[in-house]
Residue frames relative to the residue before (quaternion, step in Angstrom):
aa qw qx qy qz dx dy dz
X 1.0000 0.0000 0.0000 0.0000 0.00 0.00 0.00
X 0.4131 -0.6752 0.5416 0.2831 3.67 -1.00 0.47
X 0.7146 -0.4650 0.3388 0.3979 3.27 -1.39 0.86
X 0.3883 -0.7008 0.5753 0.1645 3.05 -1.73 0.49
X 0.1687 0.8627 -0.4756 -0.0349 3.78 -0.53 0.71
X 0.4973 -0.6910 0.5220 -0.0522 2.85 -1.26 1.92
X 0.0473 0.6766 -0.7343 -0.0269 3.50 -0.67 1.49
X 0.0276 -0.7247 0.6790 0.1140 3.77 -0.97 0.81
X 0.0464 0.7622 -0.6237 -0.1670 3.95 -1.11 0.44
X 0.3188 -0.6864 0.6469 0.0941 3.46 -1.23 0.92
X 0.1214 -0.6709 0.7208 0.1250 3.32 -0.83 1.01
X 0.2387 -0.7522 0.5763 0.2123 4.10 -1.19 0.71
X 0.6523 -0.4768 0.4723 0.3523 3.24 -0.95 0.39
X 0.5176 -0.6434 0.3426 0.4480 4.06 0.09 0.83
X 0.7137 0.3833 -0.1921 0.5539 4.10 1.39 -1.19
X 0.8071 0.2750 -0.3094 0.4211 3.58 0.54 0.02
X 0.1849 0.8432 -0.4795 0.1579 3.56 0.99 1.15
X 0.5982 0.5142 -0.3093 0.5311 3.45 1.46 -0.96
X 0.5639 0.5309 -0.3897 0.4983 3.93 0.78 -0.80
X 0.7242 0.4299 -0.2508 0.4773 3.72 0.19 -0.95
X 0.7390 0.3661 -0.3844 0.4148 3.62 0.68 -0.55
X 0.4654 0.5420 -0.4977 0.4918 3.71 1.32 -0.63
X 0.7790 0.5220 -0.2646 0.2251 3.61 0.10 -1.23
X 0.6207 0.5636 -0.2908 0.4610 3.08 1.81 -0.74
X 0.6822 0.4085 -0.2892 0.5330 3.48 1.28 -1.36
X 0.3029 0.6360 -0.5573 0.4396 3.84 0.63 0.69
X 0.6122 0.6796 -0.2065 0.3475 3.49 0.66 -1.70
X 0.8992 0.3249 -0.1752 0.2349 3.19 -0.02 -1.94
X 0.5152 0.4486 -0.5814 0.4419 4.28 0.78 -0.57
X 0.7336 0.5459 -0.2480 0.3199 3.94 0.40 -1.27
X 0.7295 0.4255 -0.1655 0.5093 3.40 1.48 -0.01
X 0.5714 0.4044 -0.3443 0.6256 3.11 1.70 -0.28
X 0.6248 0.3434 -0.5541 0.4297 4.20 0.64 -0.25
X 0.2669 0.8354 -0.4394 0.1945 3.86 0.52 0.39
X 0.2141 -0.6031 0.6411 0.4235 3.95 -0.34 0.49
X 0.8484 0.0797 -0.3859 0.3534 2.86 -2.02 0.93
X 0.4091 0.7331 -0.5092 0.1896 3.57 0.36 0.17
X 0.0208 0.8606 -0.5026 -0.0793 3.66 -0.17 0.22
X 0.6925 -0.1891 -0.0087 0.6961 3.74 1.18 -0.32
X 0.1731 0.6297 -0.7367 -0.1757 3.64 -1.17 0.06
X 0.0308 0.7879 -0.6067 0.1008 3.79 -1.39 0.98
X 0.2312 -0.7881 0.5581 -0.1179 2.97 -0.77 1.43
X 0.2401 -0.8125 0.5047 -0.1659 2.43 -0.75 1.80
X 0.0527 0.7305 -0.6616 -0.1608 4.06 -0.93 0.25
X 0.8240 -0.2791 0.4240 0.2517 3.26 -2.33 0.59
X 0.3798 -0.6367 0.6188 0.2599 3.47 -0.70 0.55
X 0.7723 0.2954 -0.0990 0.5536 3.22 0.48 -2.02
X 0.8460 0.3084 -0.2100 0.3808 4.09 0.33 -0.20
X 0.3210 -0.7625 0.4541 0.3307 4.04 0.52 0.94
X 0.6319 0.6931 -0.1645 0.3054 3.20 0.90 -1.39
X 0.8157 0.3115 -0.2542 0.4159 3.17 1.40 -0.39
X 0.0619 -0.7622 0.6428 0.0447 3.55 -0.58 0.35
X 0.0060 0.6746 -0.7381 -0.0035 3.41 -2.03 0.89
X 0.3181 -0.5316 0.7763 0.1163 3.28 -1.60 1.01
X 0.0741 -0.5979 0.7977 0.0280 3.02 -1.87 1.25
X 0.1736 -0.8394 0.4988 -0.1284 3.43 -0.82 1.00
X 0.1259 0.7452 -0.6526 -0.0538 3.92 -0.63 0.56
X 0.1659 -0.7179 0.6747 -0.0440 2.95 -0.93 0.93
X 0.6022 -0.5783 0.4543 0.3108 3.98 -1.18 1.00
X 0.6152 -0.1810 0.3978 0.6561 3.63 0.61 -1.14
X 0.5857 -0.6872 0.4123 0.1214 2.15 -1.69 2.22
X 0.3817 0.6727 -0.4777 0.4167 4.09 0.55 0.55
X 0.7132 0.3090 -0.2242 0.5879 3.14 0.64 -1.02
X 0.4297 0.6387 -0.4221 0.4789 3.89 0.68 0.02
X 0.4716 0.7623 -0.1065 0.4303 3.24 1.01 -1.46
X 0.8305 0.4757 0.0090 0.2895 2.48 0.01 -1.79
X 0.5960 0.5828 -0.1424 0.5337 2.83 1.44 -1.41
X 0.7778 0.4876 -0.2055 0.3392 3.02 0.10 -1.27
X 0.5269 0.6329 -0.2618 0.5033 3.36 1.53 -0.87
X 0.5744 0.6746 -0.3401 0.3151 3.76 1.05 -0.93
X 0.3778 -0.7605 0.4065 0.3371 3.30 -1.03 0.70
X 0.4032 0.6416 -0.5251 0.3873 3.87 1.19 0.15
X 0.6931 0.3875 -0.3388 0.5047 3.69 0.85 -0.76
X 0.5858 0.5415 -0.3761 0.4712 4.09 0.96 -0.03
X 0.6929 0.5321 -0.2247 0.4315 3.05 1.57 -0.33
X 0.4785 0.5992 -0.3372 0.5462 3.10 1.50 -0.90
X 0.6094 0.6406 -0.3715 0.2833 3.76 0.57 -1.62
X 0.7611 0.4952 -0.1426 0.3938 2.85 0.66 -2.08
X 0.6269 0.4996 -0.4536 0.3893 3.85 1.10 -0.90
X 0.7434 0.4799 -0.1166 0.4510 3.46 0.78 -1.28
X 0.2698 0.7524 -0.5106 0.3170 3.67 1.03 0.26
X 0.7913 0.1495 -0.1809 0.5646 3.83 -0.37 1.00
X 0.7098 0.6014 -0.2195 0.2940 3.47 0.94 -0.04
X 0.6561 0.5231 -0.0982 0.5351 2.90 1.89 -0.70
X 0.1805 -0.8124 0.5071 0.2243 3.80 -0.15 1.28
X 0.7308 -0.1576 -0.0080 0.6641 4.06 0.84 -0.19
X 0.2525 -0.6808 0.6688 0.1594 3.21 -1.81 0.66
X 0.0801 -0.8085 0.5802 0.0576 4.18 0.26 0.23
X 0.1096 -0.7206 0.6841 0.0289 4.17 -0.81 1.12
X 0.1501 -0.7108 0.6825 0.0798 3.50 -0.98 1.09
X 0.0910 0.7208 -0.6669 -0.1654 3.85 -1.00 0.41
X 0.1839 -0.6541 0.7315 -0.0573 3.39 -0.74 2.01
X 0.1438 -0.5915 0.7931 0.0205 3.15 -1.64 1.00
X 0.3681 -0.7763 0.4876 0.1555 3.97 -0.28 1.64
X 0.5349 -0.7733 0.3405 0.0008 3.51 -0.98 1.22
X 0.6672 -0.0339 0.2561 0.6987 2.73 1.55 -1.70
């Protein structure tokens, strides 16, 4: 199967941008020692704090799964609970 890639964007609540970003850069060493990880990078808006996006390859979308199933990302949930105005998961499977 070809890689899986994962665009995720977080929109923050306009006052709880610094909370979400601690919570996010929690995420990444523990997601990159992941099987199937291949990159996960986080990224914010120049022109909007509020947003953030993970780009993400992942071997096959099981291990993705997998991830997602983890309890570091239940944790993240729980820190940021009220804080997040939308979270949106693309799975893009790259063409060219």
């Amino acid at each position: 199967m070809t890689k899986l890639t994962i665009v995720a964007n977080i929109i923050t609540k306009a006052d709880k941008v610094e909370l979400v970003k601690a919570e996010l850069l929690k995420l990444i060493d523990i997601t990159r020692a992941e099987d199937g990880c291949i990159n996960y990078d986080l990224h914010q808006d120049n022109n909007n704090p509020t947003h953030f996006m993970f780009y993400e390859n992942w071997t096959s979308r099981e291990l993705w799964q997998a991830h997602m199933a983890n309890q570091h990302l239940a944790d993240y949930m729980a820190a940021t609970d009220g804080a997040v105005e939308s979270f949106t998961v693309n799975e893009m499977t790259q063409i060219a």
